[in-house]
DOFI-705644 format. One record per atom (N, C-alpha, C): z, y negated, x; residue in one letter. Coordinates in steps of 0.1 Angstrom, whole numbers, plus 5000, padded with zeros to 4 digits. Layout:
ZYXa
...
REM end
This chain:
500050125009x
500050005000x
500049885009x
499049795009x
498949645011x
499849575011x
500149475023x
500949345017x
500849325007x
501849234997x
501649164986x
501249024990x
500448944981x
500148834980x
501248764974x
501348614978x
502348564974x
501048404967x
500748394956x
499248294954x
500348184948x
499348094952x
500047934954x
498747854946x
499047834936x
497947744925x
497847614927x
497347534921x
497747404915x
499247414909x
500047324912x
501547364906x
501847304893x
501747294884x
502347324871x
501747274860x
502047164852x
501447114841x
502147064832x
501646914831x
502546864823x
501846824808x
501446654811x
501346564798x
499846524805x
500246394807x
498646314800x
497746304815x
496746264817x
495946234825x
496046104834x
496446034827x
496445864831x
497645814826x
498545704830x
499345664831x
499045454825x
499345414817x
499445304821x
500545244825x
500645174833x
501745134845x
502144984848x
502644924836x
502744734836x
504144724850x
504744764844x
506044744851x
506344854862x
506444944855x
507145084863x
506745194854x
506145304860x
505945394854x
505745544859x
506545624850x
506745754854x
505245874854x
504945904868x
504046014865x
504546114870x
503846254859x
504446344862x
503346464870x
503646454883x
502546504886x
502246654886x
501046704887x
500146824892x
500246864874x
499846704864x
499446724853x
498546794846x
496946734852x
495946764841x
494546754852x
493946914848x
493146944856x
491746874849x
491046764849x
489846754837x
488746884840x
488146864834x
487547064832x
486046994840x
485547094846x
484347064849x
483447054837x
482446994841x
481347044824x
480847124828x
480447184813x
479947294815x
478447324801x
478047394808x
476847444795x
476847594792x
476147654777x
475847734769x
474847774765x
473847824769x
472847844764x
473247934748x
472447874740x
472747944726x
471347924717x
471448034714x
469948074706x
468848064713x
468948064728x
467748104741x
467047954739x
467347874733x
466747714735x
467247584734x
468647604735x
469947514728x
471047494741x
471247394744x
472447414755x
473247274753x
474847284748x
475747204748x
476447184762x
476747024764x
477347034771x
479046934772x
480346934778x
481446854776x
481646824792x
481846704790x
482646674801x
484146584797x
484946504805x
486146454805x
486246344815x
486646214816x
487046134824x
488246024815x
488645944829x
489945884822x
489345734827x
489445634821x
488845514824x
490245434825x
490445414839x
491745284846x
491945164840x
492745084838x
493044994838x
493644904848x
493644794851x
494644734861x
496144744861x
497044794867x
498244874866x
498244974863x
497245124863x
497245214864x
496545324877x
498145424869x
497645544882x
497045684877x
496245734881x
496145904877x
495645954891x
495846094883x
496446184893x
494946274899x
494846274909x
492846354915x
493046464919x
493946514923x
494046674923x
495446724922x
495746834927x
497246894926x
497346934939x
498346974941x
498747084958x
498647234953x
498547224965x
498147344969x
497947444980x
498647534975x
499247584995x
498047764993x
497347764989x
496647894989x
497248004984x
496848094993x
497148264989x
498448245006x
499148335005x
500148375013x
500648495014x
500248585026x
500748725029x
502148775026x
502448845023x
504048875022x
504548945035x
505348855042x
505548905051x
507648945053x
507849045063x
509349085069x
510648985068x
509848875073x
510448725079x
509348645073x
510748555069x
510248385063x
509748315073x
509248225066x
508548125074x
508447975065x
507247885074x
507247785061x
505747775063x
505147655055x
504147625052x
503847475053x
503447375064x
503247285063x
502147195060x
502147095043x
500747075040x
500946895045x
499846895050x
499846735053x
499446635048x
499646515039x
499346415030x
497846355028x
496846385030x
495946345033x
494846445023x
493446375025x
492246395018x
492246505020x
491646515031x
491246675037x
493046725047x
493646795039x
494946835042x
494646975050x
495746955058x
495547105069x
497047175063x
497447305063x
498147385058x
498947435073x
499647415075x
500447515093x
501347585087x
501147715090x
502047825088x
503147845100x
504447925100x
505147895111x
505648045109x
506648065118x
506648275119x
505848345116x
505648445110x
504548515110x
503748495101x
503748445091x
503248445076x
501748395082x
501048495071x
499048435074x
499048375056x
498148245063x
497648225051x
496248195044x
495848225033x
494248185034x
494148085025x
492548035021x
492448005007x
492447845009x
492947774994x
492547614994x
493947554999x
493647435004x
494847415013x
494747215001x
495547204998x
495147074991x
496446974985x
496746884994x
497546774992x
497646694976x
498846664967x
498746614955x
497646484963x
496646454949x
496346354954x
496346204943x
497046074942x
496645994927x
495645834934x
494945824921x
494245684924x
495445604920x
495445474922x
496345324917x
494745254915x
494945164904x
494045064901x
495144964899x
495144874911x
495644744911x
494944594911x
495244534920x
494844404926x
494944384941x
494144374947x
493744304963x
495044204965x
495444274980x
497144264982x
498044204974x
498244324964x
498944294951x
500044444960x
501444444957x
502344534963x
502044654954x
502244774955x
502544874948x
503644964957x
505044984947x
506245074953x
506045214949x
506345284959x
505545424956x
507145524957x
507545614950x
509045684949x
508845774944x
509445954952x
509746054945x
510946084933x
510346174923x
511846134917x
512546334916x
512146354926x
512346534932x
513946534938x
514546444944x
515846384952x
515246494964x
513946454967x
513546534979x
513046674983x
513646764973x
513046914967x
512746944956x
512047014956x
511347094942x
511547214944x
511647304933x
511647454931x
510547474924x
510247604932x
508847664926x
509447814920x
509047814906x
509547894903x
508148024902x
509048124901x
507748274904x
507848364890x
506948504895x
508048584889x
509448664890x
510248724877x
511448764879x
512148654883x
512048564876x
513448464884x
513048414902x
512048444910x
512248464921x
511648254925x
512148204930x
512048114934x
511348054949x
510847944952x
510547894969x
511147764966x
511547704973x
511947514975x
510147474982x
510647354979x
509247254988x
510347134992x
510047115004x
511047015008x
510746905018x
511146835022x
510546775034x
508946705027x
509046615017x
507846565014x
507546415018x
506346425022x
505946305030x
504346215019x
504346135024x
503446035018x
502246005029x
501046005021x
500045935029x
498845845023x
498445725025x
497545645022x
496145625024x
495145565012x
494045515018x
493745355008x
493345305018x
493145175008x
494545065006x
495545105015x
497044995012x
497345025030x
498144935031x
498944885044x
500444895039x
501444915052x
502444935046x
502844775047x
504344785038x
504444655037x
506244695042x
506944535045x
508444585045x
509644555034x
510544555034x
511244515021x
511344635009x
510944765011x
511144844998x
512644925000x
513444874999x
514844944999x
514644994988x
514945094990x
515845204980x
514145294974x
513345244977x
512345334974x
511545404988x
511745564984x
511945614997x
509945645003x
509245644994x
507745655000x
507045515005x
508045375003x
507745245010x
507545174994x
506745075003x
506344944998x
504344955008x
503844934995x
502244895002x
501844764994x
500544765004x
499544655000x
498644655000x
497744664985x
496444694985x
495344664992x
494344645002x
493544615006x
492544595001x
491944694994x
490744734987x
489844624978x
488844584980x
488644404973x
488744484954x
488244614955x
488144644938x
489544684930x
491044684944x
492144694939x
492344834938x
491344944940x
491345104939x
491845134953x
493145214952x
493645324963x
493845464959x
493945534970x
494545654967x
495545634977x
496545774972x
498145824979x
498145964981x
498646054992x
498646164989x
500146264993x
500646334985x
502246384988x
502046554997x
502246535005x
502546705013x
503846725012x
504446825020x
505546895020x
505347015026x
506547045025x
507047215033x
507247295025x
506947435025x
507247525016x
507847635024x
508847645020x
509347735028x
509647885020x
509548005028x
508948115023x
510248225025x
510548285021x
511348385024x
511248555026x
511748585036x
511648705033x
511348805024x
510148875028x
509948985018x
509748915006x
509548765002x
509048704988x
508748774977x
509148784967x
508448834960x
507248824950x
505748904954x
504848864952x
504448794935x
503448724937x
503048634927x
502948474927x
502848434910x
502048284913x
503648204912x
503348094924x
505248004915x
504347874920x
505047814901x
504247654896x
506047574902x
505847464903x
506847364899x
506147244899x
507047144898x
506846984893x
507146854904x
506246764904x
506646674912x
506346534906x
507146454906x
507546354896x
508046204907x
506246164904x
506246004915x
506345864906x
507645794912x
507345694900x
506145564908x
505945484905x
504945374905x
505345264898x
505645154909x
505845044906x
504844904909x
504144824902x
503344724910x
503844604905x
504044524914x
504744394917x
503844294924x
REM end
């Protein structure tokens, strides 16, 4: 019998797609996947098709993809998994654990204003639980922040992912959240979702 796989999705699912964001506002991420379109051939000459998009406002954020740590070997000895904040995110595995598959940092747009501030805050108190099957759990911990389109700025006390400044002349950025996932022995195989919950403030 094979290792077991230990598979690492998109993590969970909440509510809405888009957020409007005047003041402060709660997103809850690794929400809403919009569906690709797709077509049907029907009756050999007929083909429907759907698609989905969310149209921004100024003070809003939505969310462009989810994390994602792949497929992971079941291995003797734990280990962790480190995903890095960014577009094209790299995955580092550490003791023995192999990993394969999509490697993919949460990622959200902001539609602001050209150096207009936006406060960026987890509301995890730093970990998440990923729950499996049987009750079997992973933590994600150690999560970090990364930008495109903002500069940091100083002055964000108490909000732990900073304080930015849009650059962008159309006021559009993205942000991206990695972390560590740490693995445990002999894991028990299967998929584990959890939640991560960034608030967003623009000032």
């Amino acid at each position: 019998m094979g290792p077991g796989i230990i598979r690492l999705p998109r993590l969970g699912a909440c509510s809405a797609p888009w957020l409007q964001a005047g003041a402060c506002a709660l997103l809850a991420a690794f929400l809403f996947v919009p569906s690709h379109a797709f077509a049907q051939q029907v009756d050999g000459d007929t083909a429907t098709a759907r698609t989905q998009v969310a149209i921004l406002t100024p003070g809003s954020v939505a969310k462009i993809s989810d994390m994602d740590f792949g497929s992971i070997a079941q291995a003797n000895t734990g280990g962790t998994i480190v995903l890095t904040p960014q577009n094209t995110a790299t995955c580092t595995a550490t003791g023995v654990l192999i990993r394969t598959g999509a490697c993919k940092a949460a990622a959200f747009s902001i539609y602001g204003k050209k150096n207009k501030r936006v406060f960026i805050r987890e509301n995890n108190g730093g970990q998440i639980t990923l729950n499996g099957p049987a009750g079997a759990t992973m933590q994600l911990t150690n999560l970090t922040v990364g930008v495109l389109g903002m500069s940091a700025k100083q002055g964000a006390a108490g909000w732990d992912f900073g304080s930015w400044r849009v650059d962008t002349p159309t006021g559009i950025a993205e942000f991206y959240v990695g972390g560590t996932l740490n693995v445990a022995a002999a894991q028990t195989p299967g998929v584990y979702n959890g939640t991560l919950l960034i608030q967003i403030q623009f000032n």
